[in-house]
N, C-alpha and C positions, 0 to 999 in steps of 0.2 A: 504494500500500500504506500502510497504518495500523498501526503495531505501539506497542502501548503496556504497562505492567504487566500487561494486562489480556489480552493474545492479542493477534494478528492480528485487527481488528477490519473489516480493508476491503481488498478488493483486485480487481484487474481486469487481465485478460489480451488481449495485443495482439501484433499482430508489432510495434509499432512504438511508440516514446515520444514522443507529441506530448500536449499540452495535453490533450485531448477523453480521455484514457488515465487521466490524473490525476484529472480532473474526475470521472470514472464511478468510480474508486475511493473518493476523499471520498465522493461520495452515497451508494455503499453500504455506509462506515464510518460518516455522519450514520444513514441507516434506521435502526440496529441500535438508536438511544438510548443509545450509551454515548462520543457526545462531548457533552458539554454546552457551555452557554453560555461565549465567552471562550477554548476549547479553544485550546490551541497545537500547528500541522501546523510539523514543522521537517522542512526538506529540504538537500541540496545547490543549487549553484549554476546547475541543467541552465537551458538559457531555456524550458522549457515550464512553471516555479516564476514566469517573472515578466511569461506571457502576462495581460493584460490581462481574460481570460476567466477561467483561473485565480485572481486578484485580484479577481471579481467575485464569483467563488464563494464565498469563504474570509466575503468581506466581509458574503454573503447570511447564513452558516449561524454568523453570528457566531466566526468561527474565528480564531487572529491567526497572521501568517504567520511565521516564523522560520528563517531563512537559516543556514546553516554557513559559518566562517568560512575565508577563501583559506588552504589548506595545513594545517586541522585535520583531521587523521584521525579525535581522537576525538569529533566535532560528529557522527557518525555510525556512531560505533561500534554500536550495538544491531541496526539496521540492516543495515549489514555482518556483522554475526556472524550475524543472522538469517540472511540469506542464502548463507554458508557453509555454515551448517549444512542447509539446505533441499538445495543442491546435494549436499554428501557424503552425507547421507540417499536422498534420490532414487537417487542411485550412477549419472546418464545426464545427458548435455547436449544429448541428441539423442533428438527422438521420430520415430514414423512417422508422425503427422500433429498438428496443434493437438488434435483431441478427444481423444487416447488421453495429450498433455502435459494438457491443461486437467485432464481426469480423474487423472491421477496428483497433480498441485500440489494439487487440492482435498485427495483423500485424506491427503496430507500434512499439508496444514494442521488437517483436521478432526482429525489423531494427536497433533498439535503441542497447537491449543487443548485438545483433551479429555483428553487421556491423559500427558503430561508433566509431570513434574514438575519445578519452576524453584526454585530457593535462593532466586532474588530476591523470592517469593511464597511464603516459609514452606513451601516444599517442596509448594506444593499446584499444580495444574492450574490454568491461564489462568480454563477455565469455572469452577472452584470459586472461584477469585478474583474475578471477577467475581458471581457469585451471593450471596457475601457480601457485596461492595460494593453490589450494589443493594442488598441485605437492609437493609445502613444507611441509604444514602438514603431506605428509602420509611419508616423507621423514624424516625427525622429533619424527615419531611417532615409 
């Protein structure tokens, strides 16, 4: 997963956290064109952050990697919050099968970036947020 001012930018669904789970997530936050060059992924300390695959990836898509530090809670706070709030929204920890969870978490997500509204973004929606950031860059550019 990818969460930055900007939404939920990337994310990918697994029964399982191994390296290859991370990697698919980055690619489909690099697709989108909203990490640029130098971009910084900061994660926890899990070992699929310091597979050597992972580390080639980061290195490919110009990314720099950023570790939290042993025993900071808040080196991940956004994170964590994201993800409280995705579980008390949903209101289930338990699906009846991966397609009917994959289908809910999208739906979320899609409610999340399009339609909420964040204090941290001038009370406007992730997509508004970002639509005006491009709007600079290509303005800029």
């Amino acid at each position: 997963m990818d969460l930055c001012s900007k939404g939920l930018i990337g994310y990918a669904l697994a029964p399982h956290m191994r390296v290859n789970l991370v990697v698919e997530a980055i690619g489909v936050a690099h697709s989108t064109g909203l990490v640029a060059g130098n971009a910084i992924m900061h994660t926890d300390r899990g070992s699929q952050y310091h597979a050597k695959l992972y580390r080639n990836v980061l290195q490919r898509l110009d990314i720099r990697q950023s570790t939290g530090r042993t025993g900071s809670c808040l080196d991940g706070a956004a994170a964590e919050s994201f993800f409280a709030t995705l579980k008390a929204e949903i209101a289930t920890d338990s699906w009846p099968d991966r397609a009917t969870a994959r289908r809910d978490i999208k739906n979320w997500i899609e409610l999340y970036n399009g339609r909420r509204l964040h204090s941290s973004l001038g009370y406007t929606t992730p997509v508004e947020s970002r639509t005006a950031w491009q709007r600079r860059i290509a303005i800029a550019a």
